[in-house]
FITORFI-683319 format. One record per residue (C-alpha): x, y, z; residue number from 1. Coordinates in pm, 1 decimal. Each point is the difference from the previous one (the first is absolute). Example, Ala and Ser with C-alpha at 12.3 -4.5 7.8 and 13.67 -1.06 7.14 Angstrom:
         px         py         pz   dofi
     1230.0     -450.0      780.0      1
      137.0      344.0      -66.0      2
This chain:
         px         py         pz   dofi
     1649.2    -1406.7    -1655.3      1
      191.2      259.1      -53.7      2
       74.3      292.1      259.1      3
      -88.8      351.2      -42.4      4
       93.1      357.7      133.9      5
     -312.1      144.9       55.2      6
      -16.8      349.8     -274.4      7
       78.0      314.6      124.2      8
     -372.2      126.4      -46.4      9
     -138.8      280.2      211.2     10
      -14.6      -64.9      348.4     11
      136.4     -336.8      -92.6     12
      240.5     -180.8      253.5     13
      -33.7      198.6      311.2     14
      261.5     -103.5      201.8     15
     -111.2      -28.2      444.8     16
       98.6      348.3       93.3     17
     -142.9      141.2     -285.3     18
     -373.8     -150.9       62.5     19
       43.8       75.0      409.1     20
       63.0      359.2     -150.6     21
     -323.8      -60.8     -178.8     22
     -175.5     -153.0      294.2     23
       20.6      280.9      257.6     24
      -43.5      266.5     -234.7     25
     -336.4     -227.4      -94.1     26
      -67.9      -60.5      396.7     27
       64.5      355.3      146.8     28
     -331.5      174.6      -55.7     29
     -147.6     -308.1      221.6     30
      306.0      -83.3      215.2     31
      108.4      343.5      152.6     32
     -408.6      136.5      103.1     33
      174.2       82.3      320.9     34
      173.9      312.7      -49.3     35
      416.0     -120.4      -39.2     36
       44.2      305.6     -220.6     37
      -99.2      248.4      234.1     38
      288.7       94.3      306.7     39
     -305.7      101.1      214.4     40
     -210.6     -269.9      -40.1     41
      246.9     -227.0       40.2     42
       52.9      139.7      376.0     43
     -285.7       13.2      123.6     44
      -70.2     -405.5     -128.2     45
      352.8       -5.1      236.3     46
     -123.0      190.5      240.7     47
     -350.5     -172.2        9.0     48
      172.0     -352.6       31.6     49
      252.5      106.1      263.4     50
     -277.1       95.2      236.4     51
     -194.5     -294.9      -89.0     52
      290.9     -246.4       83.9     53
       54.3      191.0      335.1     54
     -395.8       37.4       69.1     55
      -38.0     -399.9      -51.0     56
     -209.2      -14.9     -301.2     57
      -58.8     -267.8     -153.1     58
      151.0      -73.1     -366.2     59
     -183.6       97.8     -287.9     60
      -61.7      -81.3     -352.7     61
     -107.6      222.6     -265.8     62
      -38.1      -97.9     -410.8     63
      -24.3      226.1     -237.2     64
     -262.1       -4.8     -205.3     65
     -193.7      -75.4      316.6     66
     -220.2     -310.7       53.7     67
        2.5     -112.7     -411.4     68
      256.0       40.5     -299.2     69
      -17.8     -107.2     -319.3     70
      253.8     -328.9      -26.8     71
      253.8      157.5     -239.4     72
       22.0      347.8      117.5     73
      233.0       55.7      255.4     74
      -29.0       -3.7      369.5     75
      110.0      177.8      269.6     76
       41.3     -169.8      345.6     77
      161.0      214.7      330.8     78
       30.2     -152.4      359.6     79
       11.6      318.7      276.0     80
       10.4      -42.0      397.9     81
      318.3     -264.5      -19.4     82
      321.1       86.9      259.3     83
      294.1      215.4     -190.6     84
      202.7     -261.5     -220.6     85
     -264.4     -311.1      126.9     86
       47.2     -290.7     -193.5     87
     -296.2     -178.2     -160.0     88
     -121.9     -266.8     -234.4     89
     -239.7       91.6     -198.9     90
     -255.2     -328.4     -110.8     91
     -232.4       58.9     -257.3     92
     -276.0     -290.5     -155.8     93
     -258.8      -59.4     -188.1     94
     -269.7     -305.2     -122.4     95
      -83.1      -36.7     -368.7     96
     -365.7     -160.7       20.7     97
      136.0     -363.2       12.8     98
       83.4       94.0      360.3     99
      381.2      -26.6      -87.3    100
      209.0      237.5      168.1    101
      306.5      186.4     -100.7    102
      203.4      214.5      230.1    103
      326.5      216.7      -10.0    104
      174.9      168.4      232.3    105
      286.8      270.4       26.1    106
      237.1      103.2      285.1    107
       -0.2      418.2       45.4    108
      119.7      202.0      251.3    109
     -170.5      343.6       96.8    110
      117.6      355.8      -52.3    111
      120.6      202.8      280.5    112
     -341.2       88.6       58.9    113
     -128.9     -303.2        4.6    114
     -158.2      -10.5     -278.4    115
       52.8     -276.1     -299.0    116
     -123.8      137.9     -367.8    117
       64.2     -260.5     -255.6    118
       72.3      264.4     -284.1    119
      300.5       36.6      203.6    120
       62.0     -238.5      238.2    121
      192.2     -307.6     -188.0    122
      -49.7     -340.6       93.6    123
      314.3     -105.5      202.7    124
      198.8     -328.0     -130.3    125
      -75.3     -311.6      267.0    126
     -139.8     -351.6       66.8    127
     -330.9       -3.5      -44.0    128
      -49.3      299.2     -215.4    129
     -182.8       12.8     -417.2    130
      212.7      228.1      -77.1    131
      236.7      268.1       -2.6    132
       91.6      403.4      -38.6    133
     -235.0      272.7      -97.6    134
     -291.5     -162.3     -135.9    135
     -376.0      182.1       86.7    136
     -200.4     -331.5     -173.7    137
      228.3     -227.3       94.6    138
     -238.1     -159.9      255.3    139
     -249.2      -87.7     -238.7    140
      216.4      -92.7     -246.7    141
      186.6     -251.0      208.1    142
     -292.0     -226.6       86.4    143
       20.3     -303.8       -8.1    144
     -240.9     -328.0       10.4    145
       10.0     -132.5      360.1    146
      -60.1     -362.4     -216.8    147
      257.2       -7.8     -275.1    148
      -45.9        0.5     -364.3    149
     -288.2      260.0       -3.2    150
      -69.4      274.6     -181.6    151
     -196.5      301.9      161.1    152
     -325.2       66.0     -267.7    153
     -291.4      197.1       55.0    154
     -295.9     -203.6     -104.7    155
     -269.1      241.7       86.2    156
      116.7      358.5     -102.2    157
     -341.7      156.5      175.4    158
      150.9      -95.3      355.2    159
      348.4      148.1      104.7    160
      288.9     -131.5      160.4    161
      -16.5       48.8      383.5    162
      377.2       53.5       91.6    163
      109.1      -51.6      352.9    164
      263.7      172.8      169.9    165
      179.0      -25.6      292.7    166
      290.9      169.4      207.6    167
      180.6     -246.2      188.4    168
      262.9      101.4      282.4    169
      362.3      -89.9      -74.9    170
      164.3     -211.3     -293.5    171
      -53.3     -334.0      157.4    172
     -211.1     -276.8       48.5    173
     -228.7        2.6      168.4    174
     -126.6      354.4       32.1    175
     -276.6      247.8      195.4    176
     -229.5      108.0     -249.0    177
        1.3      417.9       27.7    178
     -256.4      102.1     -229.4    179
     -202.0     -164.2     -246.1    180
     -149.1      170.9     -334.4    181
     -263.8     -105.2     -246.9    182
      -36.3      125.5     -358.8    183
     -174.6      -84.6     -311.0    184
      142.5      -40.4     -404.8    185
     -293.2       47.2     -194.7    186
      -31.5      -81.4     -417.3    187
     -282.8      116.6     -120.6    188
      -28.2      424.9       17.8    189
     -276.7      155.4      104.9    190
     -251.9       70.1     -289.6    191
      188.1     -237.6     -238.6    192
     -245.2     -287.1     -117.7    193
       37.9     -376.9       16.9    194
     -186.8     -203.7     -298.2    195
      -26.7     -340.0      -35.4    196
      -11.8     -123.1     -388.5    197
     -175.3     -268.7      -95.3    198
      -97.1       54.7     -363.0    199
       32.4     -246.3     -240.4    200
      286.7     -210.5       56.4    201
      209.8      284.0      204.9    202
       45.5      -78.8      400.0    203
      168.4      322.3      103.5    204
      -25.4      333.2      194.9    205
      -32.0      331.5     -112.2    206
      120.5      263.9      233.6    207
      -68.0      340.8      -88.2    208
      174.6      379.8      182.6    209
     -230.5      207.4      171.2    210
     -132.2      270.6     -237.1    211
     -168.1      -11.4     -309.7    212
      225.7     -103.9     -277.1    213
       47.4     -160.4     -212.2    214
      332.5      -93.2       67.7    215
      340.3     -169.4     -159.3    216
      -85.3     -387.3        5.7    217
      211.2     -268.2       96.5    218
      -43.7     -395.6      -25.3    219
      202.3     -189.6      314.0    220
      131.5     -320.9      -15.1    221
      198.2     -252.9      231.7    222
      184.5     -279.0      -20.4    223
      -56.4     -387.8       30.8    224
     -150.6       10.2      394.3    225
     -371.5       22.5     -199.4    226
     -272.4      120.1      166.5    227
     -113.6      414.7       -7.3    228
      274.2      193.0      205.7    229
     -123.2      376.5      -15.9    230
      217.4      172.1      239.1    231
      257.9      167.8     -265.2    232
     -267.6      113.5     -234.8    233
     -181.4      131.7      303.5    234
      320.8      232.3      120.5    235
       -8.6       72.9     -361.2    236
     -326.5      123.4      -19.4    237
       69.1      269.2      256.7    238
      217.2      166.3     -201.8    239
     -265.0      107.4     -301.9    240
        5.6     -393.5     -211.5    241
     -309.6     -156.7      -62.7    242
      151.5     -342.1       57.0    243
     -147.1     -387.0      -54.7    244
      140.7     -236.9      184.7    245
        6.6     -322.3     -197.1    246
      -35.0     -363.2       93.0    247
       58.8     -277.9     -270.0    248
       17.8     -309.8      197.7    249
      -28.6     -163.7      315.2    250
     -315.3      223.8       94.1    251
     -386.4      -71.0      -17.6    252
      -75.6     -140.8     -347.4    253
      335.0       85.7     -164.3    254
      255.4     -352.1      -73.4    255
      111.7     -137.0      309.0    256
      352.0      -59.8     -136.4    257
      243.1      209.1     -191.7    258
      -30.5     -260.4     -302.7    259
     -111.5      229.9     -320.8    260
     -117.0      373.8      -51.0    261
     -168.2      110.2     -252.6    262
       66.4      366.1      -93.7    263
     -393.2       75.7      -69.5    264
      -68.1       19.0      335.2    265
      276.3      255.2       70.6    266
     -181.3      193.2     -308.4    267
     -285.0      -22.1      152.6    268
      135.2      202.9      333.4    269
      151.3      284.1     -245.6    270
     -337.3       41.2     -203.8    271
     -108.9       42.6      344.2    272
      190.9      264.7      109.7    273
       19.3      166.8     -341.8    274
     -392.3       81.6       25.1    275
      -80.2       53.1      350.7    276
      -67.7      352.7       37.3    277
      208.3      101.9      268.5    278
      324.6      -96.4     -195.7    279
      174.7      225.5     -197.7    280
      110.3     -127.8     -333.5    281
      115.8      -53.3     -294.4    282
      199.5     -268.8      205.0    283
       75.5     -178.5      291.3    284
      288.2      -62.8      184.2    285
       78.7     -369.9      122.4    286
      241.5      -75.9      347.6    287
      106.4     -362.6       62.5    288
      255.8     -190.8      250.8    289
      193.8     -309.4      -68.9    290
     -270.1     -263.3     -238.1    291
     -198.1      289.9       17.9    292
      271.8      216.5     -234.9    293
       -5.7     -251.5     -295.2    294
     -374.7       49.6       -2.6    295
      -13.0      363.4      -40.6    296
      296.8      -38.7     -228.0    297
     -217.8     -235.1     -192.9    298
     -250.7      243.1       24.7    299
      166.1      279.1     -150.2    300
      145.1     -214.3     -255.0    301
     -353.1     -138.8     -145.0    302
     -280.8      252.7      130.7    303
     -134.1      334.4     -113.1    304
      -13.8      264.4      275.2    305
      318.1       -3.9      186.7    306
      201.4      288.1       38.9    307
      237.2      -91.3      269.3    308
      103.7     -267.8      150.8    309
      177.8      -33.6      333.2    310
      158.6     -344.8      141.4    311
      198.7      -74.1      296.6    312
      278.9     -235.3      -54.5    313
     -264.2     -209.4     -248.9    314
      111.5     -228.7     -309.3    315
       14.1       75.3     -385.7    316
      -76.3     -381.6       -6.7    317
     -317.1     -174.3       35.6    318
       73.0     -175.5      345.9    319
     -207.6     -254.8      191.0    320
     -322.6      -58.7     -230.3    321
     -127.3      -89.3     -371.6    322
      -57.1      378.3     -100.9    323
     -274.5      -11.3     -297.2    324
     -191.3      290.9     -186.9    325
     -197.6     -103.0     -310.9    326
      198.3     -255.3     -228.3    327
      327.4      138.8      163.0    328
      150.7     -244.5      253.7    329
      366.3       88.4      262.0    330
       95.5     -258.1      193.8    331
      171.1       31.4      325.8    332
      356.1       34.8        2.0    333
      178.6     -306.5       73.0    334
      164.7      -44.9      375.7    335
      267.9     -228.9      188.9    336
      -86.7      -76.2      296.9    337
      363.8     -204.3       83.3    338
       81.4      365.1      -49.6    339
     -100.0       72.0      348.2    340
      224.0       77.9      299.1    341
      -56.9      -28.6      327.0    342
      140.9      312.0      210.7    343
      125.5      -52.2      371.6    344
     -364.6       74.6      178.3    345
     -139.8     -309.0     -216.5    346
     -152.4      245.6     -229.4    347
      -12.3      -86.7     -386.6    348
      182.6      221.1     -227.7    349
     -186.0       29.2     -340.6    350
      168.7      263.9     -194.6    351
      156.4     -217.0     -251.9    352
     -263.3     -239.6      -42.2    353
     -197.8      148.7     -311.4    354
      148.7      -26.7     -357.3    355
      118.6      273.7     -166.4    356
     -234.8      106.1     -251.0    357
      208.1      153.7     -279.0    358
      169.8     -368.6      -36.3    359
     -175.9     -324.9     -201.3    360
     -306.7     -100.9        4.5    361
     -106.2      228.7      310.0    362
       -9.1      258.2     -237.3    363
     -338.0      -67.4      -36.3    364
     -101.4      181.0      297.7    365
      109.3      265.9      -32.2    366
     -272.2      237.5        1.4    367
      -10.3      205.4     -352.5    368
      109.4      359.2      224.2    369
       81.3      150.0     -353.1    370
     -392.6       41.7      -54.1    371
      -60.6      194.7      278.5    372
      -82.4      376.0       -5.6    373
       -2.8      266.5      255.1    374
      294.3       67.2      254.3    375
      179.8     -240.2      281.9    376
      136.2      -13.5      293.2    377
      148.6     -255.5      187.6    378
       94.1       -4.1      373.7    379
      326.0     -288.4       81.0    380
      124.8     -138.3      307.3    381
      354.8      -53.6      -19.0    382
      -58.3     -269.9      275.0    383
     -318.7     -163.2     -152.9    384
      110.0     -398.6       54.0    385
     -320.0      -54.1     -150.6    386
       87.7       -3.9     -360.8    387
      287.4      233.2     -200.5    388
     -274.1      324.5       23.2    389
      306.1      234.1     -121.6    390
      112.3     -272.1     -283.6    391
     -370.9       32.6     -151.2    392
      -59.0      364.0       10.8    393
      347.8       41.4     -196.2    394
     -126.2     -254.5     -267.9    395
     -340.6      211.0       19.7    396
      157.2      327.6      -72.0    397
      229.3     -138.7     -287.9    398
     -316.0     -208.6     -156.4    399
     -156.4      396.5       -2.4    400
      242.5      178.6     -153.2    401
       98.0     -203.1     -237.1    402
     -374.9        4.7     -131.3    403
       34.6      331.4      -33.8    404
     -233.6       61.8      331.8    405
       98.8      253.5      278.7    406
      221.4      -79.5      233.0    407
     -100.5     -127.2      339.4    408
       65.7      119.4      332.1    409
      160.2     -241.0      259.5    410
       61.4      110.4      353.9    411
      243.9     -269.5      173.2    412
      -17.1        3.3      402.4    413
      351.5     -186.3      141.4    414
     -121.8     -176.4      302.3    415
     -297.6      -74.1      -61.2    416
     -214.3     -325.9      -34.1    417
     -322.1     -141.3     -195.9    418
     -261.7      167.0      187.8    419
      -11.7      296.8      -43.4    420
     -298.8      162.5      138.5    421
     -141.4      327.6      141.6    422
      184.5      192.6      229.4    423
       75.9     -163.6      338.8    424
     -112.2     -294.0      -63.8    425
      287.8     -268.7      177.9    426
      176.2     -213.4     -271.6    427
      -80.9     -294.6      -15.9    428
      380.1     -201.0       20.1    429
     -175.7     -375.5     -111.3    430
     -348.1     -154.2      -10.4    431
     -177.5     -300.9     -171.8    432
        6.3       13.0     -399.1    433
     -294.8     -124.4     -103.0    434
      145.3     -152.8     -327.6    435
      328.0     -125.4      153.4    436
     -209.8     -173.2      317.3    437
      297.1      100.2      236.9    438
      114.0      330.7      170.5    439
      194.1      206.0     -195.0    440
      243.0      308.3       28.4    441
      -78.2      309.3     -126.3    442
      280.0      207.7       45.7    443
       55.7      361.5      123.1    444
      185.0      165.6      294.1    445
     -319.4      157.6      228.5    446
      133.1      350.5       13.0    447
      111.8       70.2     -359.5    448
     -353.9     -210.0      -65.9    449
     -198.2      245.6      239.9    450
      174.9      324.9     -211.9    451
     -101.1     -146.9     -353.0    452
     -350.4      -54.4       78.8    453
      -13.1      332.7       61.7    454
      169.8      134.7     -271.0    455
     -144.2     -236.0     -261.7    456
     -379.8      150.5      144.8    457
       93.7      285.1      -52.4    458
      128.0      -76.3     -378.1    459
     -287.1     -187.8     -101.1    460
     -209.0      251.2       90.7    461
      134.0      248.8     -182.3    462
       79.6     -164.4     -338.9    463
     -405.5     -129.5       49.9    464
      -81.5      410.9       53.5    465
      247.4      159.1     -283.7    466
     -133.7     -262.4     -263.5    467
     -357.4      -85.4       42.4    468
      -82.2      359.3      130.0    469
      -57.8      332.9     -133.5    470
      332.9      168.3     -124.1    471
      114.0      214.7      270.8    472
     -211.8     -145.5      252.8    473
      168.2      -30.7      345.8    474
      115.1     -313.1      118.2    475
     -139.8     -137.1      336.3    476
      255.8      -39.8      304.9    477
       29.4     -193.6      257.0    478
């Protein structure tokens, strides 16, 4: 296939510094709660650590929000009562609810007060150490599976993630544990509403904003792991989207195996949403990741109701499955799989193993983009070794315009990998693909990874709010 510069479209191709820019200004409500603007609050936190040092007390740990945060909103962690210029390691983990752990850790050394504030303190270079330099989220960010080849999940979005932190003396191994810290990442808002679906043929969940609506509403989708993941259209929900999360295989009486998929069903989930009274029409918007984009793409293409569309780094090509919707029939685009290369952790590298589908008979799926209303946006990761994300939302933006349809929005991220998921969330560097049946890599550098997810939230929000809500309404923050 051909390679692409990715258009320079609003907001498109931030470059590192620019999104770390983005990312403070983003975390400094949350990250700074304990006064580093003001000269006088400032001393007396010195003066108040000094005396604890020389009094004995014990080190501390505070978070801020206290005791429970939502999992994408920033948060705040300080460490008081430590010696003047103390070194520490700082070791923070967490279990998903298969019991496997992921940890990270940091080196820091405290203030002259003893006091270590990570919206300030960076994260000293040395063995043994996540990461590096000025980075407030960087610890849960820079988890990583204890087992390898995992990929941190939640699977039940109405329990939160219990992190565990703890101060440990010095930069070696092993160390004297100073203080330990406990605090919980939470999904679901309070007063927001979990539904489960099960009407007609539809397995999903319906999550729905506190209040009383109705609200802009948005069908999720993700890719070929199957099943009913729900934590991204949860997040979403708290920020004013009624949101169904959508299953299509590999979940209670849905296929087993990504074989065919017929369209109807998918029909079925936007009739749905259309007439459920606490959406707000005349349309829906649709989000999808990776197999999950060339659904909603196919969505908007054949199906009444759509108004936007959202995918991150998804295909303009019917990929994986038999797509079918009445006596209309796209076959999955053709593959190579002597394309594959290994990299030097054993890992298979799949990014030129699909066909291109603007050449021979792969044509054919190509999925008909041209008949799609409404508006688009697609999010690209310049690093996605999954497939050539960047290459197809080019092709996707041409196919538009040159049918006379408006012109797409594509927001490239250097740096970054496949997954991209809600803020903070670790990437996920390789993993089992189901359809290959052999761990894959998936690309991305973990700090310009960490600063996309946040920026592309933040994005998707907003072209969700300024197109499927009320002119002039105010878009939600983070």
């Amino acid at each position: 296939m051909a390679s692409f510069a990715c258009p320079t479209l609003r907001a498109a191709s931030l470059g590192h510094s620019s999104l770390r820019r983005r990312l403070m200004l983003l975390s400094r409500p949350a990250a700074e709660p304990f006064g580093p603007r003001s000269s006088s609050r400032r001393s007396r936190n010195v003066a108040f650590s000094t005396t604890a040092a020389a009094a004995g007390m014990q080190p501390r740990i505070s978070f801020s929000p206290a005791g429970r945060s939502l999992f994408d909103q920033p948060l705040a962690i300080l460490v008081e009562g430590l010696r003047p210029q103390q070194e520490v390691t700082l070791r923070l983990s967490l279990e998903d609810e298969t019991a496997q752990r992921f940890e990270s850790r940091a080196l820091y050394r405290a203030d002259s007060g003893g006091q270590l504030d990570l919206s300030r303190s960076p994260a000293l270079e040395g063995e043994g150490g996540s990461f590096a330099g000025l980075e407030p989220m960087g610890l849960l960010w820079a988890l990583r599976p204890q087992k390898p080849l995992r990929r941190l999940v939640k699977r039940d979005v109405q329990r939160p993630f219990r992190l565990e932190l703890e101060v440990l003396e010095g930069h070696g191994e092993p160390s004297r544990v100073l203080a330990k810290g406990a605090h919980e990442r939470s999904f679901l808002r309070d007063g927001a509403k979990r539904i489960p679906v099960r009407e007609g043929r539809i397995r999903a969940t319906l999550f729905l904003p506190p209040g009383d609506g109705p609200f802009p509403g948005i069908i999720d989708i993700y890719g070929t792991g199957g099943g009913l993941p729900e934590y991204r259209a949860c997040l979403m929900a708290n920020y004013g989207f009624a949101m169904l999360a959508l299953a299509y295989y590999g979940y209670e009486d849905l296929p087993k195996e990504m074989k065919e998929f017929h369209l109807e069903y998918f029909e079925e989930a936007v009739n749905y949403m259309l007439k459920h009274p606490k959406v707000k029409g005349p349309g829906i918007g649709l989000l999808g990741h990776s197999k999950g984009g060339d659904l909603c793409i196919s969505m908007a293409s054949f199906l009444k109701g759509i108004t936007v569309t959202v995918t991150i780094n998804g295909s303009i090509a019917n990929v994986g499955a038999t797509l079918l919707y009445k006596d209309i029939t796209i076959p999955p685009l053709g593959l190579d799989m002597k394309r594959i290369k290994m990299d030097k952790s054993g890992y298979a590298d799949i990014i030129d193993v699909l066909n291109n589908p603007l050449e021979g008979p792969d044509r054919q799926s190509l999925i008909p983009l041209e008949k799609a209303d409404g508006r688009f946006l697609f999010i690209v990761s310049k690093d996605d070794r999954n497939w050539k994300s960047e290459f197809f939302a080019v092709e996707a933006s041409k196919l538009l315009q040159t049918h006379g349809k408006e012109k797409p929005e594509i927001i490239c991220y250097p740096g970054a990998g496949h997954y991209i998921e809600p803020p903070y969330m670790p990437m996920c560097p390789a993993s089992m693909h189901l359809l290959v049946g052999h761990p894959v890599t998936w690309g991305g550098e973990p700090k310009a990874h960490a600063a996309a997810q946040v920026d592309a939230w933040q994005q998707i929000q907003n072209f969700f709010h300024k197109n499927l809500s009320e002119q002039g309404e105010k878009c939600s923050k983070l």
